[in-house]
N, C-alpha and C positions, 0 to 999 in steps of 0.2 A: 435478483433473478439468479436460480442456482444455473450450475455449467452442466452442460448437456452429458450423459454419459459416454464416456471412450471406451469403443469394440476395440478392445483385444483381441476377438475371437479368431482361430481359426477359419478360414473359409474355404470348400470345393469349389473348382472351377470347371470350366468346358471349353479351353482354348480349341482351336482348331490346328492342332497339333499335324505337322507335316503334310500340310495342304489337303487335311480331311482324309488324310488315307489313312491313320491311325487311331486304332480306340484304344480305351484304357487296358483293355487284355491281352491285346499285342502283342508280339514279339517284336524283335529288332527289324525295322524294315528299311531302314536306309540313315547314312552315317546322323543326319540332321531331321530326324523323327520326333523329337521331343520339343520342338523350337516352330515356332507359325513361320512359315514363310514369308522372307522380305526380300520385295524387287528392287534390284538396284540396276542403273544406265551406269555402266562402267566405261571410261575408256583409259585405253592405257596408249600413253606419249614414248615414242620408244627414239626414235631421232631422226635429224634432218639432213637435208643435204644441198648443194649449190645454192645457198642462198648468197644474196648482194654480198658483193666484199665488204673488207671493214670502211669504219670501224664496223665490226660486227658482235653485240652484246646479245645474243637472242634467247628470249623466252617464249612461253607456247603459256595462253588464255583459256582456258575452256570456259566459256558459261553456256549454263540452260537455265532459263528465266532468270530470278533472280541470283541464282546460285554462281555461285564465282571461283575458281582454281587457277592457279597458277605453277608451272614451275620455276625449277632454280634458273638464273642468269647464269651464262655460260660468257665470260670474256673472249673475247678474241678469238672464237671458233666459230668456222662456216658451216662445219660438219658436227654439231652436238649432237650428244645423244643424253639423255634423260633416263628413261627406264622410270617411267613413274608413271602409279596409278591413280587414276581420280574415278569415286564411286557416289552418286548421286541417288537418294532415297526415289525410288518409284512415285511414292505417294504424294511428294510434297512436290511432283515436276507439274508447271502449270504453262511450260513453253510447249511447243510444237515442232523447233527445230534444236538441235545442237549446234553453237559456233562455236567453232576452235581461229583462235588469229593470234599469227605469228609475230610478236615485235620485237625492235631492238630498244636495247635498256640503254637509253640517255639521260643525260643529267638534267635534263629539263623535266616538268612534273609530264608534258604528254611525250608518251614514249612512241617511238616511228613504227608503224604497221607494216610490217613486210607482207604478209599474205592471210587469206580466211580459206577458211573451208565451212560449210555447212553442209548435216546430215537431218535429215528426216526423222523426228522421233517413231511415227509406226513403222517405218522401214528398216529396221535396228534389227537386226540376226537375234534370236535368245540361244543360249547357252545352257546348259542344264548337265552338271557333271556326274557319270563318269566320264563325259565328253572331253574330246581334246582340245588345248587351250585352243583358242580362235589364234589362225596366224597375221599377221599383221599386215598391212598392202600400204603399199607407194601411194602421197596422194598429192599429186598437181595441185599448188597453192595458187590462189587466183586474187586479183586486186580489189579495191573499192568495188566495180563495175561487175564484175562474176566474171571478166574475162582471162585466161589464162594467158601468162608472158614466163619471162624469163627471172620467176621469183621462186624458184626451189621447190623441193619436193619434201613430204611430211610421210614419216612410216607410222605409222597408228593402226590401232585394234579396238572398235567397240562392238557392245555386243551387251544384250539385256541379261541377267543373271540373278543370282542368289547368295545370300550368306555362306553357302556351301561351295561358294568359287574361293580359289586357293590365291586369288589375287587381292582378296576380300580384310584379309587381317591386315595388309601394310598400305594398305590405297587410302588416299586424301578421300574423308567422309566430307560429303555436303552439311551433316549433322553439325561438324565443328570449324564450319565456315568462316566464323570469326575468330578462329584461333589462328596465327601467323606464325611464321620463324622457326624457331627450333622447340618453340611449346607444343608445335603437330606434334609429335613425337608423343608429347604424354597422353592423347585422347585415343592411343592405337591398342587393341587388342594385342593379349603377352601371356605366353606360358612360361614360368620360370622353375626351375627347379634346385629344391634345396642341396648345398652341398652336402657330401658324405659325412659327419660330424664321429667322433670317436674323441674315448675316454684314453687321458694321457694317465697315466700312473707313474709316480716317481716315488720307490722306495727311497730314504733318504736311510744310508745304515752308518756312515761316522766318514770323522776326516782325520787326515794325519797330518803331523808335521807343522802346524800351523806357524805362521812366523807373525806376532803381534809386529806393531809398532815400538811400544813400549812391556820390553822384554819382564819388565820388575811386578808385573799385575798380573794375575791368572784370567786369560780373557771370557766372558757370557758370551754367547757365541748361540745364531740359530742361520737358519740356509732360508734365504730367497730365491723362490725361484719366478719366473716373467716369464709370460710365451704371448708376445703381441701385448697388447694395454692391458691384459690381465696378469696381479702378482698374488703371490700367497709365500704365506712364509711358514714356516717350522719354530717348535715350540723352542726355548731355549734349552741347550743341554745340558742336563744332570750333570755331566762331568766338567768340571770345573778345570777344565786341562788344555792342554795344546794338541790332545789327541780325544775329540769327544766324540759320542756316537749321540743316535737319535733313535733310528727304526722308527722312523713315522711315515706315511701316507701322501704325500698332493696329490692332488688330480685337476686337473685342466679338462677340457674341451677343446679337442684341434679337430680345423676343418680341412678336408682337403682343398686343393692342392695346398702343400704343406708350404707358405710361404714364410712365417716369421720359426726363427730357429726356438729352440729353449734356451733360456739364458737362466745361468745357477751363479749364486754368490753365498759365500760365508761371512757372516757382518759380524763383528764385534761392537756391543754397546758398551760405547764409553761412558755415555751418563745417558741423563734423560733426554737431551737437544742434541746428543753428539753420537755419531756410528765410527766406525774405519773399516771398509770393504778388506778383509784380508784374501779374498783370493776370489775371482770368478772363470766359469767354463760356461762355450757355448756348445749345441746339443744340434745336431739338424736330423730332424722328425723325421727325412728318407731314408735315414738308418738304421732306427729304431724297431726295433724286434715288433711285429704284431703276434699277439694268441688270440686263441678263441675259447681258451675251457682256461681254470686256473691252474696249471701246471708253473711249476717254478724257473723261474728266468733267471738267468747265469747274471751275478755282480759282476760292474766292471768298475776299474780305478780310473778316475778322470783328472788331469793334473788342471791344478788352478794356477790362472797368472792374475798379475798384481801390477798395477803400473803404481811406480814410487816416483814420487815428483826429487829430483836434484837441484845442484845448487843453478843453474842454469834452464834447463828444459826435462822435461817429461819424456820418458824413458822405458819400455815395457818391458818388465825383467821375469824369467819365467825363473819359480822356485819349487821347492821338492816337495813341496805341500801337493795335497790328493785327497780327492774327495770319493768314496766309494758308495753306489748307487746300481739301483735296479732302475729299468726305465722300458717299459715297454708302451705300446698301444692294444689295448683291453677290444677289440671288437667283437665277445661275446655279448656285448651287455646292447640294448637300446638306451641309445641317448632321448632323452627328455626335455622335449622342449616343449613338452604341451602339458596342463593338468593332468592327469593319472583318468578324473572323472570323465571328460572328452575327448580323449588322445586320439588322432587320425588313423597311428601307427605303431604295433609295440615291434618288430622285428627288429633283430637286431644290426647289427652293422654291416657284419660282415654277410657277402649274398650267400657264402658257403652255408648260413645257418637259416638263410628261409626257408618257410614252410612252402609248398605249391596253392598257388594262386588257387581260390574257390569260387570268383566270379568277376563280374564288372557292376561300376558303377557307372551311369550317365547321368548326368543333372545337365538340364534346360532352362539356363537364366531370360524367362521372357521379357518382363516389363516390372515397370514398379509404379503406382501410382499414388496420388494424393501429397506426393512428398512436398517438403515446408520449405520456403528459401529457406538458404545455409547461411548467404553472405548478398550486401548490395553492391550493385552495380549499376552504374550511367543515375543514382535516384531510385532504384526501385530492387527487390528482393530476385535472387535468382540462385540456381542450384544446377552445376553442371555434374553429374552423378555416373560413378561407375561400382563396379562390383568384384571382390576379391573372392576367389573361391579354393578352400586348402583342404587337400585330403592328402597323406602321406606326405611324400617329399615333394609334390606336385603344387604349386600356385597357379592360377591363373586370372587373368586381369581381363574385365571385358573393356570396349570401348568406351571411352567418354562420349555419352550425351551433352550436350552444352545446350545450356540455357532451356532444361525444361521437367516439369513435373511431374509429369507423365511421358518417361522415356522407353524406347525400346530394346531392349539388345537384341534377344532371338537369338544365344550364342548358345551351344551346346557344346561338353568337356567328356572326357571319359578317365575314367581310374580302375586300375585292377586294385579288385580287394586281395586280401588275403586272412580278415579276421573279421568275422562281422561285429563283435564286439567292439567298433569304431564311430566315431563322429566326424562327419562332413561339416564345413563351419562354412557359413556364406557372409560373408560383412559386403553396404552399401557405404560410400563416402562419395563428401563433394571434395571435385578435384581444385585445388585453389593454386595450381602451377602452371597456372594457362598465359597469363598474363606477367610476368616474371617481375610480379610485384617486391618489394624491397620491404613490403609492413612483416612484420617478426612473425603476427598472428596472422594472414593470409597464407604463410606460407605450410602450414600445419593441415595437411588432409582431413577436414572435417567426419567426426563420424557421424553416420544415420541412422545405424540399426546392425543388427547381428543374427543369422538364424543357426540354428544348428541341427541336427540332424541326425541319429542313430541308424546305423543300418539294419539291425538285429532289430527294431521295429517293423522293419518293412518288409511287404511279403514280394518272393520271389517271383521275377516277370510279371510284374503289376505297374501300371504307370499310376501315379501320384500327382495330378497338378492339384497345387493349394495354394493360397494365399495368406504370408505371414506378416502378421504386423511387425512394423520394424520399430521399437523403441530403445529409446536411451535416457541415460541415467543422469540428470545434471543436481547440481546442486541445491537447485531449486525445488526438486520435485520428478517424477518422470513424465515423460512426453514422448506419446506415438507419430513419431514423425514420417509415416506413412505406412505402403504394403507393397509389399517386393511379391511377384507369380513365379510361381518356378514347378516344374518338373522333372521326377525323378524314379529311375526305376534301376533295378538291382534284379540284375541277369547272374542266376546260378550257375555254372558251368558244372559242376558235380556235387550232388544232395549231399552223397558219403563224406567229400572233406569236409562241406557245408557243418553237419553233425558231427563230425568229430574232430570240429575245435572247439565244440562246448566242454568237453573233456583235455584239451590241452593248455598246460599254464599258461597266464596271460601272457608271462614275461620270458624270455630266453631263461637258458638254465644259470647262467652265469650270475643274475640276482639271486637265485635262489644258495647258488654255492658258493656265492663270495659277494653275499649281500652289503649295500651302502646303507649308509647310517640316512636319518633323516635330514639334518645337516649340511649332507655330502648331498644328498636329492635335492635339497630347495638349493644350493650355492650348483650346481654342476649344469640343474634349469637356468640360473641368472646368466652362467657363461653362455649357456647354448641361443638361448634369446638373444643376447646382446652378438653374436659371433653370426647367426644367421640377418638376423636387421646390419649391420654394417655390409654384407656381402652384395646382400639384395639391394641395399641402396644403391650399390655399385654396376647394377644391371641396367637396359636403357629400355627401355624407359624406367627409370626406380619405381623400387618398392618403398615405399618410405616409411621411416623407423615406426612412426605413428601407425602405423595402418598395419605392421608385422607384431607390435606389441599390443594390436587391441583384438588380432585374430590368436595370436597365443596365448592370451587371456593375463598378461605378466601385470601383477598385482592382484592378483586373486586371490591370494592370501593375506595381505592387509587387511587389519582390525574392523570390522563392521558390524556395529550393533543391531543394524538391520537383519542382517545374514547368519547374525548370532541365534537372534528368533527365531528367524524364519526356520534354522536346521533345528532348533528347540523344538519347534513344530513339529516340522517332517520328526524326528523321535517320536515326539508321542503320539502320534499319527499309523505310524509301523506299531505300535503297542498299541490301537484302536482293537486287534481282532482278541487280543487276551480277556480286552476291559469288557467289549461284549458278551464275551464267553462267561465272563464273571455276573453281568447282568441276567443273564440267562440262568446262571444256577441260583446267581439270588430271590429270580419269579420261580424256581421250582421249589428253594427250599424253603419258599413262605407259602406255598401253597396257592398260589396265584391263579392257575387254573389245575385241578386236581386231574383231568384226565392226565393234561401232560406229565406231572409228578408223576402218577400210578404207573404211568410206562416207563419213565426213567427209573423208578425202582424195580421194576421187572428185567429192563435191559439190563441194569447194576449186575444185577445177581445174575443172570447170564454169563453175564463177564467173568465173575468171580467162580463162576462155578465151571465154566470151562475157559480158563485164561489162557490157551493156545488160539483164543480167536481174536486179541485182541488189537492183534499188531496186522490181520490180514483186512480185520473191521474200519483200522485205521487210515490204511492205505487204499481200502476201498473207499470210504469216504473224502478223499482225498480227490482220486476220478472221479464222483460222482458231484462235487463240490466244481471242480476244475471245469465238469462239459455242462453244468449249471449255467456258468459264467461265460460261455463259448458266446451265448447273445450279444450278451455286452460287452462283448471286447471291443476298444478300440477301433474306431474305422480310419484315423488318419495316426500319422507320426507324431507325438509329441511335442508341445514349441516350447516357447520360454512364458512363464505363466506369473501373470504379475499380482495374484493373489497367494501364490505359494513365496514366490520372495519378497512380502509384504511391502511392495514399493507404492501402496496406497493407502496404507494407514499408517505409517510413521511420520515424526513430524520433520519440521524442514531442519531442525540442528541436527537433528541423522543425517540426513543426507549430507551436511555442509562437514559435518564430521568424516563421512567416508570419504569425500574428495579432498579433503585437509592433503596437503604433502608430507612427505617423511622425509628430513626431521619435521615438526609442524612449525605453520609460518602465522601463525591466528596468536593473539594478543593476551598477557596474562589474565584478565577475567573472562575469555573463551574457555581457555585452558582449565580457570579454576572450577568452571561449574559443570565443565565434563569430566574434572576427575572428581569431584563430588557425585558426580552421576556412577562413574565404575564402582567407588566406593561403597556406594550402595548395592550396585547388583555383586559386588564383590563377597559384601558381605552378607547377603542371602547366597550367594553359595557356599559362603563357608560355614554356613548353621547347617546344608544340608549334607557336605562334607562330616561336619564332625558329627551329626547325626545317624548316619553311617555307619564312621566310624565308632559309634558308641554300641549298636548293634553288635556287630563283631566284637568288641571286647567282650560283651555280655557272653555271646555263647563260646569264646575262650575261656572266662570264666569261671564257667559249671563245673569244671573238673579243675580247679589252676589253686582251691582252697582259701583265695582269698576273703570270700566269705564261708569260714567252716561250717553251719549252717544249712548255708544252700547247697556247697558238693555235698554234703552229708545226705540230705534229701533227694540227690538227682542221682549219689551210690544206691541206694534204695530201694530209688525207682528202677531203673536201670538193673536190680539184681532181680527186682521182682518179675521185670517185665522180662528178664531172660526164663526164669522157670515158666511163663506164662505160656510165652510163643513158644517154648520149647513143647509143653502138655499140651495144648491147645490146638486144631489145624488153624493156621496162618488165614484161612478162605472164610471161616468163623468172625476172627477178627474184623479183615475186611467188609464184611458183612455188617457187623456190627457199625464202625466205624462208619461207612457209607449212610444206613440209614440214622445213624445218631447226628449226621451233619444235613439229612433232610427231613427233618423230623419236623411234626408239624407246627407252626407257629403260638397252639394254645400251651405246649409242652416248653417256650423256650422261655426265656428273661434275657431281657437287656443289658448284663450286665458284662463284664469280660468275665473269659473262661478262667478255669484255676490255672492250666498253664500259663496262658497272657500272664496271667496276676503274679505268677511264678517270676516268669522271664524277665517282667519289667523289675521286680525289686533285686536282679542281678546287678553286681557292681560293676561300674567301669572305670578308665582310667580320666573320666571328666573331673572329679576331684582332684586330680593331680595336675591339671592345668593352670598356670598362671595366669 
C-alpha cells in the first residue's frame, strides 16, 4: 500500500485576530492585534507578614483545579516577600474557586499549613491594558475552619487578563506545570538582542630588532594574532632577517562590550614540531581608533616582551624589539552573519551610517499544529515546543508549551525595518532543558522546521495569516513535521523612502570601496556566528548554540548534490523565457500557422524601415507583458518549496551525503563510491568546459593564421562584406537577412549552413592537449 501524499502547501487562514475586531485590511489597532486572544487568572504573590514565629520556612500554594504553583521557601523569615507571578490558561480552568495556602517548609514530606484564602473564580476583577496594574490588598489568612485568628496577613493581586498584561512574559505558566526548579526559567518568553559586532582590521607592516634564541640561523618568522578562542596568523616573511616586514591584512570579529584584549606574537619556526615565541603585545580594543569610510590610519610601534626562562625561575624581560602596525575598528562595513540570499539586515555598524527607518514589521506567532513527538517520556512520545524569531539584531524567544501538539503562544513582536529587501526567519524547536537531563543528545534543542519570509513580498498594510508547513531535512529523507499559523504585516511609514531604496546599494559604501575578498566573507561569517552563539548562550534563559546556527543557516555552503541540482534547475529555469522565444520563431520560421508568419514579416520590415521605434516598441511590450501578469501575481508570500529543492526525488545516499560531517566520519567503501559518483559528474563537466572552451579558440582563430586557409577566407570575406555594407543601405540587408531566416520551409534543406560548415572546421587548441 503506497504512502499517502504530504501537503506541503501553503495554506490561508481566518484566525480571529484581536478579539474579531481586526480584518485583514486594517491598520494597527491596538499593540496585540495580530494574535487571538488568551485569558489567563493571573495572581501575583507579593509578601506576607505576622505569621507564627519560627521556626518559620514559608511558601505560598496557589491551585485552581488541577493546576498547581508554588513559590520559593524563604528560611527564617516571618515577613517574606516573593514578587512572583502565577498565570493560569482560561480555558483549561475547570475549578470554580482559587486556593492560595500558606505553608511552612519542614523536613518531613507534609509541610504545616499556616493559613488559606479562597477567591471566587466569576468574582475575579478583568484587567485589560492600558489599564493600571491592579494594586494589591492585605488578605486576613484563615484556618482549616474559614475562621480568621492570629495567622498573618497575605498581600496579593488577582485579576483576569490577557497576553497583553506586562506581567505575562515572567509569570509561572499553568502550561509548564510540570517543569520545576530552575528549568522554569527556560519555558519563559525573551527578547534578546545581538551584540554590536565590528570588523577588527590589523595591518601587519614589519618588526624590528628581533632577538632569536639562537643568534647563528636567520629566523622564518610570521605574526599571530588571538582575540578570544579565535587566532589567525600571517604568511611567513619574504625577508629572511631580523628585521622583516609583511603588509598583510587580519581581520577578526569583535563584539562589544570589548572584553578579551588582542594578543600579537612573532613566532619563529624552528622546524616542523618546533616554534620559539620571540616577542608578544597585548592590544585593548577601547583604544583602538574606529573609522567609518577608508581613509588611512596613523602606524604605531608596539614593543614586544619575551619572558626567557633562567637558570632558576621565569623571568619577564622587556627588549628593544617592535612590532609596527595599523589596527583600527572598520564600522563602515555590515558584519555578516547571515547568508547574503536571506540576510535580516545589511546596515552597517556604525548608527552614524543608517539609513531612516521606512516601516514596521509585526509578526503574530499563533499556534502550530499537527506536530510529531520529538523525544519520549514516562513511555510515550512528546514535544514541548517553542519558537525563535530573528530579524535584525532583534531575537525573540516565545514561551515554552510543554507536553503538547497543538500549542498555543498568541505572542506578537515588532521590528523597525529599514530595507525591505530582507528576510524574517521564524524557527520551531523542542525544548529538551526542562528536565536537566545528563543524556549528551537530550540536551541539544531539537529542530522542527524553519519559515522564512521576504518583506519586499509583501504588500504594505495588509495582514497575512498563513499556515507553513514546517519541515526538515534528516538523513533519511524529509519530513513535515507539522504547521506553525502566523501573522504578519508591514506598515509603511513613508512610500518615498519605501521606493528609493530600490535604487540604493545593498551594502554600505565601505564594501564597495574597500571591498573583502570571498575568503575574508566566508571566514569573518564563521567568526560572527560562532562570537554571537557563545554571547546568547550566555543570556538567561540561553539561546542555545543549536538553535543560533540553524536560524543563521551556518553550513549552508557545504557540498550538496541535492542543492547542486536543484540550483542547476533554477538556471535553466531563468533561461525558460529565451527557449520559448526560440520555440516561437521556430513555428514561424516553418510556417506553422501562416497568418502568424505574414505578420511577423510585415512587423519585421516596420522595424527595419523605421528603426527609431524599436526600443519605444520594446519597452512598451514590456508594460503590456507586466499588467498581463498583474492577474496572476502572487496572492501569498513565498515558503520554502520542496519540489524546487528537489528534497523528493533524490535518493537516500544524497541525503546521508549532505549530513556526513567535515572532515567526513563514513567508512572507506562510502567514501569510495561517492567519489566515483563526483568523478563522474566531474567529468561531464569538464567535456562541457572544454567544449566551450573550444568554441572560443575557434573564433580566436579566424584571424590568429593558424590555419592560413581559413583566415584567408574569413580576410575575403570580411573585405567583401566591407564594400558591400558600405554600397548597400544596411535596412536592405536587414531585410534580406530577416526574411532569409523565415523563409518558407519548401525553400530550406536540412543540412548545416555554409557558415556552421565554415566555423566547425576552425582549428583549436584540443589537438594540443595531452
Amino acid at each position: 500500500m503506497s504512502e499517502p501524499d504530504i501537503d506541503f502547501s501553503l495554506k490561508e487562514t481566518s484566525p480571529n485576530l484581536g478579539g474579531g475586531r481586526v480584518s485583514g485590511s486594517e491598520k494597527l489597532t491596538s499593540s496585540f492585534d495580530l494574535v487571538e486572544q488568551l485569558h489567563f487568572l493571573y495572581v501575583k504573590m507579593v509578601r506576607a507578614k505576622g505569621l507564627p514565629p519560627s521556626p518559620c520556612n514559608p511558601f505560598v500554594e496557589v491551585k485552581v483545579g488541577n493546576y498547581e504553583g508554588t513559590t520559593k521557601s524563604l528560611e527564617n523569615n516571618p515577613d517574606p516577600e516573593w514578587n512572583q507571578v502565577f498565570a493560569f490558561t482560561k480555558d483549561r480552568i475547570q475549578a470554580v474557586t482559587v486556593e492560595i495556602t500558606v505553608r511552612n517548609k519542614e523536613s518531613s514530606t507534609n509541610d504545616k499549613v499556616v493559613g488559606k484564602l479562597r477567591f471566587d473564580i466569576p468574582d475575579i476583577p478583568s484587567r485589560v491594558p492600558p489599564d493600571s496594574p491592579l494594586a494589591p490588598q492585605w488578605y486576613s489568612l484563615e484556618d482549616e475552619n474559614g475562621s480568621k485568628g492570629e495567622r498573618g496577613e497575605l498581600m496579593l493581586a488577582i485579576w483576569m487578563g490577557t497576553q497583553a498584561d506586562e506581567a505575562f512574559p515572567d509569570a509561572w505558566h499553568s502550561d509548564a506545570a510540570s517543569v520545576n526548579g530552575e528549568s522554569i526559567a527556560n519555558t519563559r518568553s525573551k527578547v534578546y538582542i545581538s551584540p554590536r559586532l565590528w570588523y577588527l582590521r590589523i595591518n601587519i607592516i614589519q618588526a624590528q630588532d628581533l632577538v632569536p634564541m639562537n643568534n647563528k640561523r636567520i629566523p622564518q618568522v610570521y605574526v599571530k594574532a588571538m582575540l578570544g578562542n579565535m587566532a589567525l596568523r600571517s604568511r611567513f616573511s619574504p625577508d629572511k632577517s631580523l628585521n622583516p616586514t609583511w603588509n598583510e591584512d587580519l581581520m577578526f570579529v569583535a563584539a562589544e562590550p570589548f572584553d578579551d584584549p588582542l594578543m600579537l606574537s612573532v613566532v619563529d619556526k624552528l622546524s616542523d614540531n618546533k616554534e620559539e615565541v620571540l616577542g608578544s603585545c597585548s592590544i585593548h580594543l577601547s583604544k583602538v581608533e574606529k573609522r567609518l569610510m577608508p581613509i588611512p590610519i596613523e602606524a604605531n610601534w608596539y614593543n614586544l616582551e619575551q619572558s626567557v626562562q633562567g637558570n632558576r625561575n621565569n623571568k619577564e624581560v622587556r627588549f628593544a624589539s617592535r612590532l609596527h602596525l595599523r589596527v583600527c575598528l572598520d564600522g563602515g562595513y555590515h558584519v555578516l552573519d547571515e547568508s547574503i540570499y536571506y540576510s535580516s539586515d545589511f546596515r552597517a555598524t556604525s548608527k552614524f551610517l543608517w539609513p531612516p527607518a521606512i516601516g514596521v514589521l509585526e509578526l503574530g506567532i499563533l499556534n502550530a499544529s499537527s506536530l510529531l513527538p520529538m523525544k519520549s517520556k514516562n513511555g510515550r512520545g512528546t514535544t514541548d515546543a517553542y519558537c525563535v524569531a530573528k530579524y535584525g539584531p532583534k531575537w525573540v524567544r516565545t514561551r515554552t508549551i510543554v507536553n503538547s501538539f497543538a500549542p498555543k503562544w498568541n505572542e506578537q513582536y515588532t521590528w523597525d525595518v529599514y530595507d525591505p529587501y530582507t528576510v524574517i526567519t521564524i524557527g520551531v524547536f523542542d525544548n529538551c532543558h526542562l528536565q536537566g537531563g545528563s543524556n549528551a543528545v537530550d540536551s541539544q534543542d531539537r529542530r522542527i522546521g524553519k519559515v522564512r519570509i521576504r518583506l519586499s513580498t509583501l504588500n504594505a498594510d495588509r495582514i497575512y495569516t498563513l499556515s507553513y508547513p514546517l519541515i526538515v531535512l534528516e538523513p533519511n529523507g524529509v519530513k513535515k513535521t507539522g504547521e506553525i499559523q502566523l501573522s504578519v504585516r508591514f506598515t509603511c511609514s513613508s512610500t518615498w523612502n519605501l521606493l528609493q531604496s530600490y535604487t540604493q546599494p545593498l551594502f554600505p559604501q565601505m564594501h564597495y570601496l574597500l571591498p573583502l575578498s570571498v575568503y575574508q566573507i566566508e571566514s569573518l561569517r564563521h567568526q560572527a556566528t560562532h562570537t554571537l552563539s557563545s554571547r546568547l548562550r550566555r543570556a538567561e534563559p540561553p539561546l542555545q548554540s543549536e538553535v543560533v546556527e540553524y536560524m543563521l543557516d551556518v553550513g549552508s555552503n557545504v557540498w550538496s548534490l541535492r542543492r547542486g541540482r536543484a540550483n542547476l534547475e533554477r538556471l535553466l529555469a531563468a533561461f525558460n523565457l529565451l527557449v520559448e522565444a526560440w520555440k516561437w520563431f521556430d513555428q514561424i520560421r516553418k510556417w506553422k500557422n501562416p497568418i502568424s508568419t505574414t505578420a511577423v514579416h510585415f512587423l519585421y520590415s516596420m522595424l527595419i524601415l523605421f528603426p527609431d521605434m524599436i526600443l519605444p516598441l520594446v519597452f512598451l511590450m514590456c508594460v503590456v507583458h507586466g499588467a498581463s501578469q498583474y492577474r496572476k501575481r502572487p496572492r501569498h508570500p513565498p515558503h520554502m518549496d520542496t519540489k524546487l529543492s528537489l528534497v523528493e526525488s533524490v535518493q537516500s545516499d544524497d541525503f546521508d551525503e549532505e549530513f556526513d560531517t567535515f572532515p567526513t566520519s563514513k567508512n572507506v567503501k562510502v567514501l569510495k563510491k561517492r567519489y566515483d559518483r563526483l568523478r563522474s559528474i566531474a567529468g561531464r563537466m569538464m567535456t562541457i568546459i572544454g567544449d566551450l572552451a573550444t568554441q572560443a579558440e575557434r573564433l580566436n582563430s579566424m584571424l590568429s593564421w593558424r590555419d592560413p586557409r581559413a583566415t584567408s577566407l574569413f580576410m575575403a570575406f570580411c573585405l567583401i562584406a566591407c564594400i558591400a555594407f558600405y554600397l548597400v543601405p544596411w535596412r536592405l540587408f536587414a531585410l534580406g537577412f530577416g526574411f532569409f531566416g523565415m523563409r518558407h520551409p519548401r525553400f530550406r534543406i536540412s543540412i548545416p549552413s555554409m557558415p556552421q560548415n565554415f566555423f566547425k572546421r576552425l582549428p583549436a587548441r584540443t589537438d594540443s592537449m595531452i
